[in-house]
N, C-alpha and C positions, 0 to 999 in steps of 0.2 A: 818663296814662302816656305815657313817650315812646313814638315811632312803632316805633323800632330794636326797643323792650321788649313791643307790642304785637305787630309780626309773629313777632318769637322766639316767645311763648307761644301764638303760634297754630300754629305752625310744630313746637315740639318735638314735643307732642304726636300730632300726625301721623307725626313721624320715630320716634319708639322702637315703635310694632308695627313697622313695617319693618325695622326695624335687629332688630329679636327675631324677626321673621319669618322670618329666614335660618336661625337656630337650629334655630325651632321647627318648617319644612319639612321637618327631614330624619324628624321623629315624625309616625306617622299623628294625625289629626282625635282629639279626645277620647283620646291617647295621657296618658300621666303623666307628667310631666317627670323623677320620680325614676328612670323604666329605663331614660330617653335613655344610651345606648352600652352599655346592660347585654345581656347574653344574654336570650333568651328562658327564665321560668322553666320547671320541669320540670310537667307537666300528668297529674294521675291521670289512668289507664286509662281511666274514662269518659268522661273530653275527649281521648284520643287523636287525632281528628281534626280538631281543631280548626282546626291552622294549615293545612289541606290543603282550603278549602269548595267547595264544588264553587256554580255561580251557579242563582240561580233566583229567577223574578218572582213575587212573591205577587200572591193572588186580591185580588178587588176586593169578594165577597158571595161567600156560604156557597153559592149552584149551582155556582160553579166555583171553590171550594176543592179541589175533590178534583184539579185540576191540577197544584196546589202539594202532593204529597205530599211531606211528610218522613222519610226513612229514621232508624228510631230509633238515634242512634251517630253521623250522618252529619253534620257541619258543611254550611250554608247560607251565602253570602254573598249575600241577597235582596238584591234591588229591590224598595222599597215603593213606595206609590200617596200622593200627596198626602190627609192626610186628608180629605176633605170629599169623595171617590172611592172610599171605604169603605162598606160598609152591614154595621156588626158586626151577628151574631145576637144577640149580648147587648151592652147600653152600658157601655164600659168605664167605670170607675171616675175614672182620668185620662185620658179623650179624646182630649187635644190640640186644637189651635189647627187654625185652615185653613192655617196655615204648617209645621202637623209631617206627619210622615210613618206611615203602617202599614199595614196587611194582616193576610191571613188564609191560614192553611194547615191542610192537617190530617194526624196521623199515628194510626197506631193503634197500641193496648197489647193486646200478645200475652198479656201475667204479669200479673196483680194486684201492686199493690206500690210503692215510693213511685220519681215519673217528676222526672228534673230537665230544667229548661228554663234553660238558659246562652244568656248576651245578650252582645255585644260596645261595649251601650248601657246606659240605664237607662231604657230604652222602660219602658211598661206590658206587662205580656201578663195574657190572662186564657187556663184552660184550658175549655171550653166542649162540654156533654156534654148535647144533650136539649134544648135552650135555658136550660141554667142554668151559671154558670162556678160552677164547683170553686173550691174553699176553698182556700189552699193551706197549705202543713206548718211550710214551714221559708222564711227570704229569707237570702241571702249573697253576699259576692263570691268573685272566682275569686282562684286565685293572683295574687299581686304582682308586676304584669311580665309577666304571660298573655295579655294582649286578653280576659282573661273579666270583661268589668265588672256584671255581674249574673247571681246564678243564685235560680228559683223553684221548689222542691220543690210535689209534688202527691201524694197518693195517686189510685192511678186502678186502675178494672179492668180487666176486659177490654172493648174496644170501639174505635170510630172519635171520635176527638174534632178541634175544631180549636182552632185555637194562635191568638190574637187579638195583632196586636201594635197597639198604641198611643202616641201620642205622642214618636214619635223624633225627633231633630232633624235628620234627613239622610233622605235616599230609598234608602240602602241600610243592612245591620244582617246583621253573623253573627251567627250562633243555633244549634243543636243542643239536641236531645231525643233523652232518653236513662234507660233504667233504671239504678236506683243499684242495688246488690251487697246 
């Protein structure tokens, strides 16, 4: 290969994330590229707060989860803990690597009745009650164009549970928990 032909093919490849980089700054991380310049979609009632999280550091082990309370309705924009910083009460399903990120928190259910957990990831969570996670109901995403890239239905009763999150790719993650109608 000529020299010219060899530094080129090392060199383009280099240049186009840059040159798409500029694009793709003005969208948050994990963004969709199909809402770049779109409005934000409209968000049922029970994501009402979604775009508004207020910040908070998830626990690192279930004695000082009760730190991390989450208000049911209430958007989060946590800070998690490098996994291998974790001690989940139960072993989630997909862990993640010592390179991902999660935590612990806990909320409690006043009503019997089915509880959604909306992710702005597609972390893992588990709901965890007794030392056992909850089964869950239903898996979905949020609106198109929301920032809701994961939501995990639960039936739950009344009680104190905590919110496991697992395997995210970043050290932070909104979230909201929240009773469905």
């Amino acid at each position: 290969m000529r020299p010219s032909l060899l530094l080129f093919s090392l060199v383009l490849p280099m240049a186009l994330p840059l040159a798409a980089g500029s694009a793709l700054a003005q969208a948050p991380a994990g963004a969709d590229p199909a809402c770049a310049g779109k409005p934000p979609a409209a968000l049922p009632a029970s994501l009402a707060d979604w775009r508004t999280p207020d910040a908070m550091k998830a626990a690192g082990n279930a004695k000082t989860a009760a730190k991390a309370a989450l208000k049911p309705g209430a958007a989060v924009r946590a800070t998690l803990l490098p996994t291998p910083k974790v001690a989940y009460p139960v072993r989630p399903e997909k862990p993640g690597g010592t390179v991902s990120y999660g935590g612990l928190f806990r909320f409690t259910v006043a009503r019997e009745g089915v509880w959604r957990v909306a992710l702005g990831s597609a972390a893992w969570v588990d709901v965890v009650l007794d030392g056992k996670a909850m089964r869950s109901v239903a898996h979905g995403h949020g609106p198109a164009c929301s920032g809701v890239r994961k939501m995990v239905d639960y039936r739950l009763t009344p009680g104190t549970y905590t919110l496991q999150v697992a395997a995210n790719g970043s050290d932070s993650l909104t979230l909201l928990v929240t009773p469905q109608p």
